[in-house]
C-alpha positions in Angstrom: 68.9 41.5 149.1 71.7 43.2 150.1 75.8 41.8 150.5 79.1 42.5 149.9 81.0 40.5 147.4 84.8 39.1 147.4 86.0 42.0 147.0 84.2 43.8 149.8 81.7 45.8 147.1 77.9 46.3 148.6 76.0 44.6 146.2 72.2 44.7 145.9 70.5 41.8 144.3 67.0 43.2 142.5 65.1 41.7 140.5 66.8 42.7 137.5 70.5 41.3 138.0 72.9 42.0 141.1 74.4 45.8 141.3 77.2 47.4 142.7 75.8 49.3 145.4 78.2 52.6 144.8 77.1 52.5 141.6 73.1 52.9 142.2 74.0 55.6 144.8 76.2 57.1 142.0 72.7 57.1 139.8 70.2 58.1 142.4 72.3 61.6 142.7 73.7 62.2 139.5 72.2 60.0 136.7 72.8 57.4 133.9 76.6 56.4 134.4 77.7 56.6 130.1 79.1 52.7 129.2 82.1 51.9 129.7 83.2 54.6 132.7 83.7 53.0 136.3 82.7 55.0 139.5 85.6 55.1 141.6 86.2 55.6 145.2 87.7 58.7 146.6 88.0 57.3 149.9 89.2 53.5 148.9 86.3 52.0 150.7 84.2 49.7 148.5 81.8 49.3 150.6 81.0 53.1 150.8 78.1 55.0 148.7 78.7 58.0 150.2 78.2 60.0 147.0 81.0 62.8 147.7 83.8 59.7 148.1 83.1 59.0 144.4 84.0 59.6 141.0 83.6 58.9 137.6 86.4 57.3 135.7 88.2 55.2 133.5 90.1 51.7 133.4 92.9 54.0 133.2 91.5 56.5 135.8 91.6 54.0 137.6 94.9 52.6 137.6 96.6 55.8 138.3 94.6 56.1 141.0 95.3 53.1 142.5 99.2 53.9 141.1 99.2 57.1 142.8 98.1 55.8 146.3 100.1 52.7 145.8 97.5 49.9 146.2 99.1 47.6 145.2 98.6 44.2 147.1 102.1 43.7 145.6 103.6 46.2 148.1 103.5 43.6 151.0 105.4 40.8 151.6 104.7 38.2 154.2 106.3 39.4 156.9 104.7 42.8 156.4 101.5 41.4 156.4 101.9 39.7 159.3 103.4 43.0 161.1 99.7 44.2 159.9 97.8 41.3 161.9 100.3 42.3 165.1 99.5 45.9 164.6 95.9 44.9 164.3 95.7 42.5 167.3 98.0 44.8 169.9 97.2 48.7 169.1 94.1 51.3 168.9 95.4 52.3 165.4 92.5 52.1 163.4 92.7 50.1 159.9 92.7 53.2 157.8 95.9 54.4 159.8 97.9 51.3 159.3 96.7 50.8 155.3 98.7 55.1 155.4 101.1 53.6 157.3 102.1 50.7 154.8 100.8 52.2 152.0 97.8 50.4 150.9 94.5 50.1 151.1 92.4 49.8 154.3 90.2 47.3 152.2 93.5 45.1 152.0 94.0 45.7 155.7 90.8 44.6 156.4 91.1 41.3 153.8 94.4 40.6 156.2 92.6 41.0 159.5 89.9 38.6 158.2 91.9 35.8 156.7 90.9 36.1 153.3 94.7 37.1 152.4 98.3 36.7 153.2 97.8 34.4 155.4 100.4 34.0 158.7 103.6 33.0 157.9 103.4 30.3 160.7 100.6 28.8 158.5 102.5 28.7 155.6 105.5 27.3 156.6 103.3 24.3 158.3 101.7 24.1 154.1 104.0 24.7 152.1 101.9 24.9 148.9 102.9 28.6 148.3 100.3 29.8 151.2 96.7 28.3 148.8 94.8 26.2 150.6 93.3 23.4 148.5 90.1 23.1 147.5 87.3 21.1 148.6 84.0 20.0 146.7 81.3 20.9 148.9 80.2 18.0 150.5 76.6 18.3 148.4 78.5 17.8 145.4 78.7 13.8 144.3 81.5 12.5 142.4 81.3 11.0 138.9 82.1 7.3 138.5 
């Protein structure tokens, strides 16, 4: 079965173990990835397996990849964030355009358009528990008394 995971990875469940999808793409074209290297995404997509977006690399690869074209979720604040979801909800600029514009990933810019981070401001103010919601057993789960 195929999915993508919290992160927005493809993943393909076999019936070995779950995989990274860019990873098995990575290995159908070129081979045996050597332990311990990462494939890494040209493109910052990470739900691409277009085999030209990727690369091999390390933890440090890595970094000063995501260094170089400053991914760093730390690069928003709040208020930028929510200048994302206005951009998002009032233009035809695509997602990739505004991550250039603000200087992160489109993967963030997607996270932000679905809700999964930096929530509105308006919705923080309203819970002021530093923006987390709390959570919640799921409702098959019975407590222990």
């Amino acid at each position: 079965m195929a999915c993508t995971n919290a992160d927005g990875y493809g993943m393909f469940d076999g019936p070995w173990r779950s995989r990274l999808t860019h990873r098995i793409a990575w290995e159908m074209h070129n081979g045996s990835i050597p332990d311990g290297v990462l494939v890494l995404h040209k493109c910052d997509t990470p739900s691409c397996v277009r085999v030209d977006h990727l690369f091999l690399g390390t933890d440090a690869d890595n970094a000063r990849d995501r260094d170089r074209k400053r991914r760093r979720i730390l690069k928003l604040t709040p208020e930028k964030a929510d200048e994302i979801r206005k951009l998002l909800a009032s233009t035809t600029l695509t997602q990739t355009e505004i991550a250039h514009r603000f200087g992160v990933s489109p993967a963030l810019v997607s996270n932000i358009n679905g809700g999964t981070m930096w929530s509105p401001a308006k919705w923080r103010q309203e819970n002021p528990s530093n923006g987390r919601k709390k959570r919640r057993s799921p409702s098959f789960v019975k407590s222990a008394k």
